[in-house]
C-alpha positions as CSV (number, residue, x, y, z in Angstrom):
1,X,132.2,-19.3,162.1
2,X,131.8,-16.2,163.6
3,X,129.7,-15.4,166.5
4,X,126.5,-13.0,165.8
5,X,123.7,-11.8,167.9
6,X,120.3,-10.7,165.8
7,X,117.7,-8.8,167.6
8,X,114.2,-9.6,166.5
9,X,110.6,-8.8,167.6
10,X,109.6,-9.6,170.8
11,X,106.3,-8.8,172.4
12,X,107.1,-6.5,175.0
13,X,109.0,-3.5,173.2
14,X,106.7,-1.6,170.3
15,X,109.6,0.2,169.2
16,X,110.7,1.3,165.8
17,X,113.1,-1.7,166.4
18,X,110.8,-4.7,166.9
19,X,110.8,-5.3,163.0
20,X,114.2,-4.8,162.3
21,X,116.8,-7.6,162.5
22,X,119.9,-5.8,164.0
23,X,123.0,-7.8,163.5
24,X,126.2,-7.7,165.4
25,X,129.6,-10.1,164.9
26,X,131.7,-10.3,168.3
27,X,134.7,-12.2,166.1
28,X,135.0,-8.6,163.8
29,X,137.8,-6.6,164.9
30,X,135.1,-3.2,164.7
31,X,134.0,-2.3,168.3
32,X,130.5,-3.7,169.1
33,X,129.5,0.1,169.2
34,X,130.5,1.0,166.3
35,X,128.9,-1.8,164.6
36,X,125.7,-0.6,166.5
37,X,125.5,2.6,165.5
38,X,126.7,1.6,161.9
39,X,123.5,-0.8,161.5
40,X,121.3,2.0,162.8
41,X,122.5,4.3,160.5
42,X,122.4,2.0,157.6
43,X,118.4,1.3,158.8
44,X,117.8,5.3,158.9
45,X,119.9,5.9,155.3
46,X,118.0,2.9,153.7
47,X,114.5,4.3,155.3
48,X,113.9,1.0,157.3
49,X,113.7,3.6,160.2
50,X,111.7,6.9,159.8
51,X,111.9,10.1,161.5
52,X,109.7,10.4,164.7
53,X,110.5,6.4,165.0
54,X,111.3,5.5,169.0
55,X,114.4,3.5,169.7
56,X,114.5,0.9,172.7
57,X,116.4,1.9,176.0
58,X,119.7,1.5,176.1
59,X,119.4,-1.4,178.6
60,X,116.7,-3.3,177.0
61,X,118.3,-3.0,173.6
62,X,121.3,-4.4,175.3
63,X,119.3,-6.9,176.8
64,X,118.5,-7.9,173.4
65,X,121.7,-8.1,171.9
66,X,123.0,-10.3,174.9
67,X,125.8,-7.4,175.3
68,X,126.4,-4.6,177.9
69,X,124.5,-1.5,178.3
70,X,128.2,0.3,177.9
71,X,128.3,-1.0,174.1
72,X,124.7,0.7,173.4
73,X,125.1,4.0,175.6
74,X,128.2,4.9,173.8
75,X,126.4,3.6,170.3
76,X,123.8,6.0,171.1
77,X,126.2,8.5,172.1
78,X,127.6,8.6,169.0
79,X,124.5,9.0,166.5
80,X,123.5,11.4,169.0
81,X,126.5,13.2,168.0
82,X,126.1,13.1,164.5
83,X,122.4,14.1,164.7
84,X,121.0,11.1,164.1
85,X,119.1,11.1,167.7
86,X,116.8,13.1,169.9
87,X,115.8,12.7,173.2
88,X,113.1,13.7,174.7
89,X,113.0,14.2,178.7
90,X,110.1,11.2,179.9
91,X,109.5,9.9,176.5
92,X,112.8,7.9,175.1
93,X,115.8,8.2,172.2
94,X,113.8,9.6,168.8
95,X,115.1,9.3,165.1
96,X,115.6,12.4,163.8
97,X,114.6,13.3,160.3
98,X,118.1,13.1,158.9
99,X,121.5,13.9,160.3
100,X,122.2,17.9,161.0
101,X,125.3,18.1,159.0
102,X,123.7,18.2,155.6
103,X,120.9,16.5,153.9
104,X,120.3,13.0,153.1
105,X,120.2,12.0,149.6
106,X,117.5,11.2,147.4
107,X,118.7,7.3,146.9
108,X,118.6,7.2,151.1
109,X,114.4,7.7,151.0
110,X,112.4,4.9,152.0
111,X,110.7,2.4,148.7
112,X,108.0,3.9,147.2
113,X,104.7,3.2,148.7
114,X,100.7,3.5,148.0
115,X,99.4,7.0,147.9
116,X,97.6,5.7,151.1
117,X,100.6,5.2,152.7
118,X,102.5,8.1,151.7
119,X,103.3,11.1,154.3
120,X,100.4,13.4,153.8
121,X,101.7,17.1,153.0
122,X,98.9,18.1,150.5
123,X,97.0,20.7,151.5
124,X,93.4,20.8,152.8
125,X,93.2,17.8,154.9
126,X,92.9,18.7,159.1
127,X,95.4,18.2,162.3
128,X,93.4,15.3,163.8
129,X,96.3,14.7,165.9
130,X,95.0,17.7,168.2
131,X,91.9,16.1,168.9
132,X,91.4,15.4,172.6
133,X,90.7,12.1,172.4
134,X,88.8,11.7,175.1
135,X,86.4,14.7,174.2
136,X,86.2,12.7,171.0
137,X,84.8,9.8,172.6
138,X,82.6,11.5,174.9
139,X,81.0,13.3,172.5
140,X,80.2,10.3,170.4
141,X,79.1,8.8,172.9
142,X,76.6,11.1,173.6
143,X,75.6,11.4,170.3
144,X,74.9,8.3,170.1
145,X,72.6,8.4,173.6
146,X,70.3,10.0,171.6
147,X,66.8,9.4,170.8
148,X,66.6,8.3,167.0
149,X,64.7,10.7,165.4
150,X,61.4,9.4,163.4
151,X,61.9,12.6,160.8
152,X,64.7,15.4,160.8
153,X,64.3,19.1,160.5
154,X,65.7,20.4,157.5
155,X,67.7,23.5,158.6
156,X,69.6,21.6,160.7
157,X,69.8,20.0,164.4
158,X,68.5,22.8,166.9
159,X,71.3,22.4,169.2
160,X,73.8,22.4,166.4
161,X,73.1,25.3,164.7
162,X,72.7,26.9,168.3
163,X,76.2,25.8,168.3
164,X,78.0,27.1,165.3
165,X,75.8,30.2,165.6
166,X,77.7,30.8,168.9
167,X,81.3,30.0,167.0
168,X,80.5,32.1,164.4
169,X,80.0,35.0,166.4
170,X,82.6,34.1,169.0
171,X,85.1,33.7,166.4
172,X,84.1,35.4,163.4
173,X,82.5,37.9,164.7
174,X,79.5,37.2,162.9
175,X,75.9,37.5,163.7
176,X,74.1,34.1,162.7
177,X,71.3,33.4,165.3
178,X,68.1,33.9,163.4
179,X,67.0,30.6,162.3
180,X,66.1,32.1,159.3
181,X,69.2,33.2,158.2
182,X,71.0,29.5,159.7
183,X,71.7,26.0,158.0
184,X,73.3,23.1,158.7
185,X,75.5,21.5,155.2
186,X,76.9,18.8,154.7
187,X,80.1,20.8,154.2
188,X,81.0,23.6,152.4
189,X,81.4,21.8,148.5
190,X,77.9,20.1,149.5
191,X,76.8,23.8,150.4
192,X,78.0,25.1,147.3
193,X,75.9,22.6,145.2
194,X,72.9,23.3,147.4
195,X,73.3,27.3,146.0
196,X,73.7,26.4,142.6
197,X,70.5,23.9,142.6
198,X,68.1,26.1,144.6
199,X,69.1,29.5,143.3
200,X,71.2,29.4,139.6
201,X,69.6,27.7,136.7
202,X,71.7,25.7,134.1
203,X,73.6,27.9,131.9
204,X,74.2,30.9,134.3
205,X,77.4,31.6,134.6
206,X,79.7,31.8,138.1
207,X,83.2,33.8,138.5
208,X,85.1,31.7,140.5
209,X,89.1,32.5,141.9
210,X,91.9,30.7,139.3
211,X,93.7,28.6,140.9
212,X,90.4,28.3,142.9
213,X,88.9,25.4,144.8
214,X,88.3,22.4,142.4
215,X,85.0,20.6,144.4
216,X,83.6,24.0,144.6
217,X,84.1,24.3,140.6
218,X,82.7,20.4,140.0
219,X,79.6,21.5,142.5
220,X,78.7,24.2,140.5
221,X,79.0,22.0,137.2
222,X,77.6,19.4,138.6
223,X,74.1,22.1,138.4
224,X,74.8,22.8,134.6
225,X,76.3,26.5,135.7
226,X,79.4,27.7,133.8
227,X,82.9,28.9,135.7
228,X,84.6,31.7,134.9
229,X,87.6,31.9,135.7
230,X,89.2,35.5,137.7
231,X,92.7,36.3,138.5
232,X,93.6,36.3,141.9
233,X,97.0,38.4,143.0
234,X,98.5,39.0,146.2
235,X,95.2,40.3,147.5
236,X,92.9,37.6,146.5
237,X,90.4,37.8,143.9
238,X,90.7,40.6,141.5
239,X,87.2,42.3,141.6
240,X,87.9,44.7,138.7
241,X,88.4,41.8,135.9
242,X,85.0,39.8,137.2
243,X,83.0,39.0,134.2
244,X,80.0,41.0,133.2
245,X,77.0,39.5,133.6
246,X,77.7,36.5,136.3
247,X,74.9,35.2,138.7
248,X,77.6,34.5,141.5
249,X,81.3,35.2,142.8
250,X,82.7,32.4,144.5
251,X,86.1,33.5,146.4
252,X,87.9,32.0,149.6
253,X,88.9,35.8,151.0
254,X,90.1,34.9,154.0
255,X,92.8,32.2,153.1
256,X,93.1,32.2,149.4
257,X,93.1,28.5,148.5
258,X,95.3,27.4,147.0
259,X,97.8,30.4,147.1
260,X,97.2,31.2,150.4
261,X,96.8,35.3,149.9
262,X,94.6,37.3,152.5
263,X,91.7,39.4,150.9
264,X,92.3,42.8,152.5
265,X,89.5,45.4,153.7
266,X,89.4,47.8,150.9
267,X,88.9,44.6,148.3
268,X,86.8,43.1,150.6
269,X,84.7,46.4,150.4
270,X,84.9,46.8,146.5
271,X,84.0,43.1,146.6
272,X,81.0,43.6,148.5
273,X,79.7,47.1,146.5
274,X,80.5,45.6,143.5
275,X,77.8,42.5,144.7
276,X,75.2,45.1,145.7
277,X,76.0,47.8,142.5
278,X,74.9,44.7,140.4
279,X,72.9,42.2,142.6
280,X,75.4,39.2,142.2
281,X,75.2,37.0,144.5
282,X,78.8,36.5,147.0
283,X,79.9,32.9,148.3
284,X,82.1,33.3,151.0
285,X,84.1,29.9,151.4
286,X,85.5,30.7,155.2
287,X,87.0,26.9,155.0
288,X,89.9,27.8,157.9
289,X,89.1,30.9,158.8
290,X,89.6,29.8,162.2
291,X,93.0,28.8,161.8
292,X,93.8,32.8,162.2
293,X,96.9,33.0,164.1
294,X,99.4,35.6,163.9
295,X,96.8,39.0,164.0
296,X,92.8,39.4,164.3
297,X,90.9,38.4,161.5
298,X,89.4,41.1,159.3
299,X,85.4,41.5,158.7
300,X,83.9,38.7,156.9
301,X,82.5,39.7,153.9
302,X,78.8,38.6,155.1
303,X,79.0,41.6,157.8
304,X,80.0,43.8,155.7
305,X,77.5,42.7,153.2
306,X,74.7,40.2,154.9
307,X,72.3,41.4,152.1
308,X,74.1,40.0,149.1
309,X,76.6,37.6,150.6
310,X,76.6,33.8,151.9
311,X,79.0,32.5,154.5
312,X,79.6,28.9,154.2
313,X,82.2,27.3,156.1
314,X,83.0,23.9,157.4
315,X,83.8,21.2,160.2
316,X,86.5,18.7,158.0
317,X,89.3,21.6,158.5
318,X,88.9,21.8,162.0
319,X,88.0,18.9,162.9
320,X,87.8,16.0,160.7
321,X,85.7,14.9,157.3
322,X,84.2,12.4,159.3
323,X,81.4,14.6,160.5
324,X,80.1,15.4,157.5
325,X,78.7,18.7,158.3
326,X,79.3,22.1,157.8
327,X,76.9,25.1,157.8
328,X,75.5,27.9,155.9
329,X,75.1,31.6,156.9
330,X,72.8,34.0,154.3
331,X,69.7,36.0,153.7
332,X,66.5,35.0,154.5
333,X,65.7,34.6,150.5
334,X,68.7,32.2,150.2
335,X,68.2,30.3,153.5
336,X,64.0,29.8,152.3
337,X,64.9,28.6,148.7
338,X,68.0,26.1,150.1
339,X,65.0,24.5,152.5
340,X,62.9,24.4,149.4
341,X,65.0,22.7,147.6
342,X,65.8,19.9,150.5
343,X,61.9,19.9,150.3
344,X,61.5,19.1,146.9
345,X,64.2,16.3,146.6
346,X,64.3,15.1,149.9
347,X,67.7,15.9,150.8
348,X,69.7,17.4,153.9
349,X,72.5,16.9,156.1
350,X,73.2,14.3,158.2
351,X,72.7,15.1,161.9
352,X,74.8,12.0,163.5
353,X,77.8,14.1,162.9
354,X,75.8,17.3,164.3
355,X,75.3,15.9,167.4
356,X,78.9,15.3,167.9
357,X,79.5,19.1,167.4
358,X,77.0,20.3,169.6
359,X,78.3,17.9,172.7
360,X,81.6,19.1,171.8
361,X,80.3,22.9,172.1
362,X,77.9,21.9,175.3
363,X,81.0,21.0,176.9
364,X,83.2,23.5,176.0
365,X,85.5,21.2,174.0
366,X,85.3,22.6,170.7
367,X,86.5,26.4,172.1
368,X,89.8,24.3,174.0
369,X,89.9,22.0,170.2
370,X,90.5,25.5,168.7
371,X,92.9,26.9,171.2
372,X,95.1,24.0,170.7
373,X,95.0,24.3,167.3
374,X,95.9,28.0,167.3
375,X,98.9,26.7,169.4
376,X,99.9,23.8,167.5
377,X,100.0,25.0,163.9
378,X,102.6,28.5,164.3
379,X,105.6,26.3,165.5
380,X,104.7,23.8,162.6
381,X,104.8,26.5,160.1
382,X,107.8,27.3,161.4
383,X,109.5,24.1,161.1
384,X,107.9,24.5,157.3
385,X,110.0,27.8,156.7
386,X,113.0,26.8,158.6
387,X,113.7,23.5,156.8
388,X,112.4,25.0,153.4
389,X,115.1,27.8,153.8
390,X,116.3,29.2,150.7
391,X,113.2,28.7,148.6
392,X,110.2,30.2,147.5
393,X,108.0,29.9,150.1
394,X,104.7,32.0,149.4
395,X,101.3,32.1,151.7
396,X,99.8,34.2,154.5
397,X,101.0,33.2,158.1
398,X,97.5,31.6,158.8
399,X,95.8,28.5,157.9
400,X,97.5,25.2,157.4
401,X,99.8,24.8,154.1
402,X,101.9,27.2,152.6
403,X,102.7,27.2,148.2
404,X,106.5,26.6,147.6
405,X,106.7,28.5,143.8
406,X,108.1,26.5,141.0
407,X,108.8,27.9,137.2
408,X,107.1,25.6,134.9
409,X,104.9,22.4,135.0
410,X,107.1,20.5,134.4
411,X,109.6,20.9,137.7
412,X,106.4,20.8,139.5
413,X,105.6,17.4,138.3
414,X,109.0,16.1,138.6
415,X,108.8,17.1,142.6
416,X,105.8,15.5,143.1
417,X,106.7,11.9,141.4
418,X,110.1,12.8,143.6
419,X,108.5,13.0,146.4
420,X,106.1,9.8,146.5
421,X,109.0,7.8,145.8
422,X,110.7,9.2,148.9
423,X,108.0,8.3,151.0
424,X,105.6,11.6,151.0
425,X,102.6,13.3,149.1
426,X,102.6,16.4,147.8
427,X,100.3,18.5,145.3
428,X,100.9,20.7,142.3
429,X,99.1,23.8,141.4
430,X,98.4,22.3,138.3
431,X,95.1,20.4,139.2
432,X,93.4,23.7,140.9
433,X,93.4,26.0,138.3
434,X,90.1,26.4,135.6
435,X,91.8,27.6,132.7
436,X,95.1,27.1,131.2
437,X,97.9,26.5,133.4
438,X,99.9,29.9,134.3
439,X,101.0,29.4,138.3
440,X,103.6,26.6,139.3
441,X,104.2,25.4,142.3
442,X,103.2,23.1,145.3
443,X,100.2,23.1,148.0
444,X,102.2,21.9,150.8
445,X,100.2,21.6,153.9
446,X,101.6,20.7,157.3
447,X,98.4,20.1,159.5
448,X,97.5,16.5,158.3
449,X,101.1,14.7,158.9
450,X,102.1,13.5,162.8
451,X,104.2,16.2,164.3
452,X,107.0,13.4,164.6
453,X,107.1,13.0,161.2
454,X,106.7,16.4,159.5
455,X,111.0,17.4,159.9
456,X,111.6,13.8,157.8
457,X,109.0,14.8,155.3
458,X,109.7,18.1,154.9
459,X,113.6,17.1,154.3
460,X,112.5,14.6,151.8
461,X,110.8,17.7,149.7
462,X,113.9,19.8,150.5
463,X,115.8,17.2,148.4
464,X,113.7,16.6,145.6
465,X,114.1,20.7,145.7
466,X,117.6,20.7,145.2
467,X,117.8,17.7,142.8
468,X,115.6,20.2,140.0
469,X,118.0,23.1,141.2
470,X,115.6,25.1,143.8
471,X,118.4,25.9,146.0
472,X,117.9,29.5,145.9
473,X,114.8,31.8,145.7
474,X,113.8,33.3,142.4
């Protein structure tokens, strides 16, 4: 009988390898090395080992295999060579997504798994991995040193909206410190059904961006108001085929979601004379308007029109949906009837998660949270670019997901199911436009994945690419 060795768990190494039985046979005539580095390979081919995944030391998987540390250097050495392994200086051996010489088949992906467990690159969802943990904790910690309140004011937590009023003008350049013209949300959809309730009455209609934001749309529904849908192009929103007659414009002009265009100045302008040449009310939807990183941002449309226009914006791309909150910038007539409206029905925002924001901001936390996010997502958008090479790649250099253009509905759907069985979400176009379906493609957003994971991920969606014949841009 031959002799083998099988490493199994043990409790003092969480490596990528404390679940996987790694066998070895010292009677086979193939070099212990070789046989290491085969049943490595075989575990990264089969998706038993993922991208990002750390492998033990040389000595301790040795150790563990009861054979010298020569047998797994050179083992090492070799997958190293093929591009199988990373290292990183201080940190250990890495997987790498997929060996450098070519790409990895479709059949080498790892089982399919529960949408939950999927690698998250659909668009919309924040880099919590940024967060400064420990500013996390503090924060809530503070929070939670509070004195309950017995009732809550309606526009919002003091400190809070001091808070975001001093973002907004430290990083959008806009003017929000009147506390008549300041709310807290509880995020920008919730905002948007706030408007609609207190201000549009059922049956008025609202022109709205197509592909546009889906929970903006079922907001405005939700109040009985009608959605039109508009055009958008590579400059956003198309102002000159807006519906006669509309109560409302709802557009995302900064980052056009989900198509990722940048509204520029002169359309901003038209926009904005259009609004006051008719007296239509303008939601500005400035959900990552932060995430601004290759020039300055351009005006907001509420300074170039704070008559007619409301900002909204939110905390869950920044930070995370956990808070709850976002906040509301508009005249004093808009402002007065939201408040009414909370009033009347009793409702508001929930201040737990703005007193987490406003010890973030007391402490300078959320300014640093920002910078590192400004750092971290170029270089990921580059990795997005460099591994997507050759295909349609489409979307302003800002923001966190790009669209990768498809030709029909049909290759888009065939991606996607591709995809989750390969281990990773994605998202079509389909489900964010209003009317009938006329734009292909996939939101594919690169903020909500780990960094270590993201090259394997976006390799898996490079595949399913190729597999439907995307190897080359239109």
């Amino acid at each position: 009988m031959a002799n083998s060795t099988k490493y199994r768990k043990t409790n003092s190494m969480p490596d990528a390898l404390d679940e996987l039985p790694l066998a070895i046979d010292r009677a086979a005539p193939t070099p212990l090395s070789v046989q290491v580095a085969t049943g490595l390979r075989a575990a990264a081919t089969a998706g038993r080992l993922r991208g990002g995944d750390r492998l033990p030391s040389s000595r301790a998987l040795a150790t563990r295999l009861g054979v010298s540390r020569t047998v797994i250097t050179a083992a090492y050495d070799q997958l190293h060579a093929e591009g199988w392994l990373s290292g990183r200086r201080g940190s250990g051996t890495y997987l790498t997504a997929s060996p450098a010489r070519g790409p990895r088949p479709l059949a080498s992906a790892p089982p399919s798994r529960p949408a939950s467990a999927l690698l998250d690159l659909a668009a919309g969802a924040p880099c919590v991995e940024a967060i400064d943990r420990a500013a996390w904790r503090r924060a809530w910690r503070a929070a939670g040193d509070r004195i309950p309140l017995t009732r809550k004011d309606r526009a919002g937590d003091p400190e809070y909206r001091a808070a975001i009023a001093e973002h907004l003008l430290r990083h959008r350049g806009l003017g929000a410190g009147s506390d008549t013209r300041m709310l807290a949300t509880a995020g920008a959809s919730a905002a948007v059904g706030e408007l609609a309730a207190a201000l549009l009455r059922p049956g008025d209609t609202v022109a709205m961006e197509d592909p546009g934001y889906q929970r903006a749309a079922g907001a405005f529904r939700a109040a009985g108001v009608r959605v039109l849908p508009v055009p958008v192009d590579a400059a956003g929103l198309r102002v000159a085929e807006i519906p006669r007659g509309v109560a409302a414009v709802y557009c995302t002009p900064a980052h056009q979601f989900p198509l990722g265009a940048r509204m520029p100045a002169a359309r901003r302008v038209e926009l904005v004379e259009f609004a006051c040449r008719t007296g239509t009310l303008v939601i500005e939807d400035d959900y990552d308007g932060e995430l601004r990183y290759d020039t300055a941002p351009l005006p907001l449309l509420a300074t170039l029109g704070p008559d007619v226009v409301v900002h909204v914006g939110t905390t869950s791309k920044i930070l995370s949906p956990v808070l709850g909150i976002g906040w509301l910038v508009g005249p004093p007539r808009v402002t007065e009837a939201v408040l009414a409206h909370r009033e009347a029905t009793g409702t508001g925002p929930a201040v737990a998660g703005q007193h987490v924001v406003a010890e973030l901001a007391r402490h300078g936390d959320l300014a640093r949270h920002l910078r590192r996010l400004r750092r971290e997502m170029p270089p990921r958008r580059a990795l997005v670019t460099e591994r997507l090479r050759g295909f349609d790649v489409r979307g302003d250099d800002a923001g966190s997901h790009v669209v990768v253009a498809l030709a029909s509905a049909a290759e888009e759907v065939r991606v996607v199911a591709a995809a989750a069985r390969g281990g990773v979400l994605l998202e079509g176009l389909g489900r964010h436009h209003l009317g009938p379906r006329h734009t292909f493609g996939i939101a594919l957003g690169y903020a909500a994945i780990g960094r270590a994971d993201l090259p394997y991920a976006l390799d898996v969606v490079a595949d399913c690419l190729r597999a439907i014949g995307r190897s080359m841009v239109p």
